[in-house]
N, C-alpha and C positions, 0 to 999 in steps of 0.2 A: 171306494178308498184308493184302488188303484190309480181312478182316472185323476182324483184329487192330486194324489204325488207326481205321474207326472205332467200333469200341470203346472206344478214348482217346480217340476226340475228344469223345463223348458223356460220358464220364465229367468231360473237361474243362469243359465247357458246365454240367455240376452242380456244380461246384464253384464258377467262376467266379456261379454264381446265390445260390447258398448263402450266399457270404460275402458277396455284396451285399442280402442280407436282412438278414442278420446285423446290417451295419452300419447299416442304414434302422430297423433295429428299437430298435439300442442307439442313436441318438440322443438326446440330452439332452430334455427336455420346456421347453421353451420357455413362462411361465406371464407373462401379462400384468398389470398394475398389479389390473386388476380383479380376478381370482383370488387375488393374494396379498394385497392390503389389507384389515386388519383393524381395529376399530373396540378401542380400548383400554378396558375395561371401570373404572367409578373401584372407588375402595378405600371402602367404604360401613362406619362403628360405628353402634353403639347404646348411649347410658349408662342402665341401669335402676337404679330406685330401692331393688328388691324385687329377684324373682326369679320364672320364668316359670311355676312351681309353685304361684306367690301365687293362682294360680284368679282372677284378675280384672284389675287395669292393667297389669299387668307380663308377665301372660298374654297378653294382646291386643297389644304393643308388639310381643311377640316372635312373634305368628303372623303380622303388618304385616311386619316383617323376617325371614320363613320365606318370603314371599310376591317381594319382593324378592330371594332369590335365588333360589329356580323362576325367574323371570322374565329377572334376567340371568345364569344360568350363573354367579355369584361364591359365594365364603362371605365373608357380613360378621363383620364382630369385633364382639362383645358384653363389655361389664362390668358385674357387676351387683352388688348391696348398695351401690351408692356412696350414700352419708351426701350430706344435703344442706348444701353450706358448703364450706371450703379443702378438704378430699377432692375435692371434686367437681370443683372448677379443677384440682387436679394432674392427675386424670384424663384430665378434658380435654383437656389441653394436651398430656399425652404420645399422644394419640390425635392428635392435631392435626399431628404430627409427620411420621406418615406415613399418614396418610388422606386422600381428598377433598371427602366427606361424611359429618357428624355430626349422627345426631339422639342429642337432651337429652333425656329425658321425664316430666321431673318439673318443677313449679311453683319449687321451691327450685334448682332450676342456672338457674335468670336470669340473675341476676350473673355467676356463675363463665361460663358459657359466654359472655355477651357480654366479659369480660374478654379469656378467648382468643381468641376472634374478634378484637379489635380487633390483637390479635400477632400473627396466621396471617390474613391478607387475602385467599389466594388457596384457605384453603378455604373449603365451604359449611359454614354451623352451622345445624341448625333445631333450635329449642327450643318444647316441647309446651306448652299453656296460658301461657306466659306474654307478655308485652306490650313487654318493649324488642327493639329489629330494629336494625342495622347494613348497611352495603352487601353485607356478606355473612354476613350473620341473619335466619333470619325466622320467624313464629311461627306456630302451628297451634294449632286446639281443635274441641272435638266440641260443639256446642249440646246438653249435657247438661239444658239448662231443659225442652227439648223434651219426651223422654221420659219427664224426673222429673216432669212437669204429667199424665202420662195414669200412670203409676202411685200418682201420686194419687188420679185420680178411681179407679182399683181398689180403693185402702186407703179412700176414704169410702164406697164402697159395701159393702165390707164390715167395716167394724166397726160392732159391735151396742152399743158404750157409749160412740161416740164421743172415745176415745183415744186416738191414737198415738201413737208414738215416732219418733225417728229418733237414728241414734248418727252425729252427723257428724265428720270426720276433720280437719281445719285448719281456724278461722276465717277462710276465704280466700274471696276472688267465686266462683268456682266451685262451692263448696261450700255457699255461705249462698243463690246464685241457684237454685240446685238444692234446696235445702229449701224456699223461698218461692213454686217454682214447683210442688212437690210440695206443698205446704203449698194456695194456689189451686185446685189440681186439686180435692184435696179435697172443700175448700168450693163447688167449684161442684156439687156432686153433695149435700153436707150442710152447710150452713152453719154448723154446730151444733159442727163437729169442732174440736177444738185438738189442736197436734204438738207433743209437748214434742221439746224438743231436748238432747243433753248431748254432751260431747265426749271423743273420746278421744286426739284430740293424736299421730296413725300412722296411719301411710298402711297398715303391713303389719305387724301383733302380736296374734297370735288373744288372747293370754292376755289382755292391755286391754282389746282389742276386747270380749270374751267377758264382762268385769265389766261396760264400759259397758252394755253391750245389759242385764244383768241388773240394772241399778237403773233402768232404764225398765221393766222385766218386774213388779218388784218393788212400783212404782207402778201398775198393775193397764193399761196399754197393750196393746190387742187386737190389734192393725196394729204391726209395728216393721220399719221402713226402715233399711237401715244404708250409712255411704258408708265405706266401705275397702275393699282387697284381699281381702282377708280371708272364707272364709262361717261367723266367729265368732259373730256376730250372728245368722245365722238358724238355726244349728246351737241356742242357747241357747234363741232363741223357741221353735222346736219339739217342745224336751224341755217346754216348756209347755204347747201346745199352740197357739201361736200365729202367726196367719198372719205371716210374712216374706219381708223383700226385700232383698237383695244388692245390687250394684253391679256394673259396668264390662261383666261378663261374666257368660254364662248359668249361675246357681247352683244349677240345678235340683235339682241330682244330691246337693247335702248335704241338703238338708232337703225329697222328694219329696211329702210327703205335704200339709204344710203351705206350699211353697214359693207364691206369687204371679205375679210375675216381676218387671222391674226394668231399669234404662236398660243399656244395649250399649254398645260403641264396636266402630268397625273401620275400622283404619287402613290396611289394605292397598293397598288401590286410590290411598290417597295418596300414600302410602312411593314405590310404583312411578311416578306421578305426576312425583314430587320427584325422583327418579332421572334417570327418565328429561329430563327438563329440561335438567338438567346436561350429559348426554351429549351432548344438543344445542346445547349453546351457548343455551338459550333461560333459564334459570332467573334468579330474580330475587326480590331480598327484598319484603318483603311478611307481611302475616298473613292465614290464612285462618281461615274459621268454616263448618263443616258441621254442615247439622242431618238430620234426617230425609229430606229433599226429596234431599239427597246422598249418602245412604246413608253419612256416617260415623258417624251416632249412628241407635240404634233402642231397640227393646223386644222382650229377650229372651219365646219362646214364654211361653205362662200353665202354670202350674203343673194337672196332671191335679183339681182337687178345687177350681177358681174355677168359678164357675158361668160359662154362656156368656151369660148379659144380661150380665154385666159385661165378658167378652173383647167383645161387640158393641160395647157403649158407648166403650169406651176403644178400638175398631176404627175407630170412625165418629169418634170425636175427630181421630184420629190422622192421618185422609184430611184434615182439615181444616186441618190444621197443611201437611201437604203440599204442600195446591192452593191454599195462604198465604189461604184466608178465615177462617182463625181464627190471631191470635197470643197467645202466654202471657200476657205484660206487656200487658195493656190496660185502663185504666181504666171503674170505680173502683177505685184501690187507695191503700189506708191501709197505715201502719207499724204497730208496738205500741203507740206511744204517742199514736194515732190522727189524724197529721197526713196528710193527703192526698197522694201520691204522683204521682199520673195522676188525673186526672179523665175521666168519663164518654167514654169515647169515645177515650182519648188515648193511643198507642201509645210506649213507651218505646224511645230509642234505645237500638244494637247497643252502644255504646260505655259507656252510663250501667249496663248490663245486667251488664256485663265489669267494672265496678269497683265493684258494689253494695255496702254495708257494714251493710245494717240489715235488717231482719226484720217482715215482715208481718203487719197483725194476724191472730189465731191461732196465732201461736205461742207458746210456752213455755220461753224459756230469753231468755240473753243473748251479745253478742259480744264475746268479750274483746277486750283492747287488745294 
């Protein structure tokens, strides 16, 4: 009888333990502000002009916003072909709707994007290259003079008849400060060289592109530079047999034999940058300008078939530009029509640089109105 009782009582004492586990176990979890607080991620577009195919601006835009989302865990929204003009505000604006941050990345959504901005005040807009800012606008660009000055000195080292070409893309500062600065480089290596210049009026149209480039060919130009999307242009040189250079981004790969190399861009580190700002409460309009020294503008690798005196030369320039004992813009420099620009010694402002309209002598064409 005894052993009977406690036999239960022991059974009793497991049960009563059991179900006090039980309950210690199934407890709710108790999570403090710290563990569950989370930091609200914003809604990040991109308006492109082209398309990320384009092999060059519109390629670069979109690995700066591939970089942006590795970084915070989102997927940004992209439109891309948008036309520059009322397309480009409607776009805008419906992005605007329900986004927080909008990068522009074309010179022609100015207007339209400060438009919407001034109607959407609590978002952010950044627009690429271009020059009006709002309390919530602000603009970015890559010192593309930079790089086009030491791809210069590459194209006067080697051409053998002192001709180049260049096919450039809009009569715009960016565009004409980038030939002027490639156009210098040159000459400081051959005095002797002239750049003709012609235009193809696209940002991103192999087929224009591809004529442009061929009535510089056609004119007997040994060196041709081209500023678009596009590697229309050095695809054309090379069924010539002529050295070319691309633009935005590394073009190696169309035209390897003949290729040179040619200015970069890389927007990534800023994108993230510009993001991150936001998230903090810290962001603020304003414009920036990156050149080499910040890594948002460089010079794509040299093509396998540049001799290496010339990667030196244009290696050793290039530390120059960085450790700022040499700037582009420094006088003497004359126009075309040989009026003095800078005089000896005289460094041209950031500002006068960004709205340049004329063409230094050595060159070969004109700026339409």
């Amino acid at each position: 009888m005894k052993k009977k009782w406690f036999t239960m009582l022991v059974l009793m004492i497991m049960i009563i333990v059991f179900t006090a586990c039980s309950q210690e176990t199934s407890q709710p979890e108790i999570k403090t502000e710290a563990t569950t607080e989370t930091t609200e991620m914003p809604k990040v577009a991109f308006v492109y002009i082209g398309v990320p195919g384009d092999g060059g601006w519109t390629f670069e835009h979109d690995k700066g916003r591939q970089l942006v989302d590795e970084t915070f865990g989102i997927t940004s929204t992209t439109v891309e072909n948008v036309p520059e003009g009322p397309d480009a505000e409607r776009v805008i604006e419906e992005l605007a709707q329900d986004h927080d941050i909008i990068f522009t990345t074309s010179f022609g959504y100015m207007d339209p994007t400060l438009n919407v901005a001034n109607k959407y005040p609590d978002v952010v807009f950044m627009h690429a290259t271009g020059y009006k800012t709002a309390d919530n606008l602000g603009t970015y660009q890559g010192k593309g003079y930079q790089p086009g000055y030491l791809a210069g000195i590459a194209a006067g080292k080697l051409t053998e008849n002192n001709k180049i070409g260049y096919v450039g893309a809009f009569p715009i500062p960016e565009v004409i400060y980038t030939i002027n600065a490639f156009t210098l480089g040159a000459q400081s290596v051959n005095p002797d060289i002239e750049v003709s210049v012609v235009w193809s009026n696209t940002w991103f149209d192999p087929a224009t592109e591809r004529q442009a480039a061929i009535t510089l060919l056609d004119e007997g130009v040994d060196v041709l530079a081209n500023y678009q999307d596009s590697p229309a242009g050095i695809q054309a040189a090379a069924e010539r047999g002529v050295w070319g250079m691309g633009n935005d981004s590394d073009m190696n790969k169309y035209a390897p034999d003949t290729y040179v190399t040619n200015p970069t861009l890389n927007w990534g580190p800023y994108y993230v940058d510009v993001v991150q700002s936001v998230i903090d409460g810290t962001w603020e309009s304003g414009s920036y300008y990156g050149g080499l020294k910040e890594g948002m503008v460089d010079l794509a690798p040299f093509g396998k078939n540049v001799p290496q005196e010339v990667q030196e030369e244009v290696e050793a320039k290039k530390q120059e530009i960085i450790n700022e004992s040499f700037e582009v813009f420094t006088g003497p420099i004359t126009d075309q029509a040989g009026e003095v620009k800078l005089k000896e010694g005289e460094k041209m402002p950031l500002e006068d640089i960004l709205s340049m309209n004329w063409f230094v002598k050595g060159v070969k064409g004109s700026i339409p109105e």
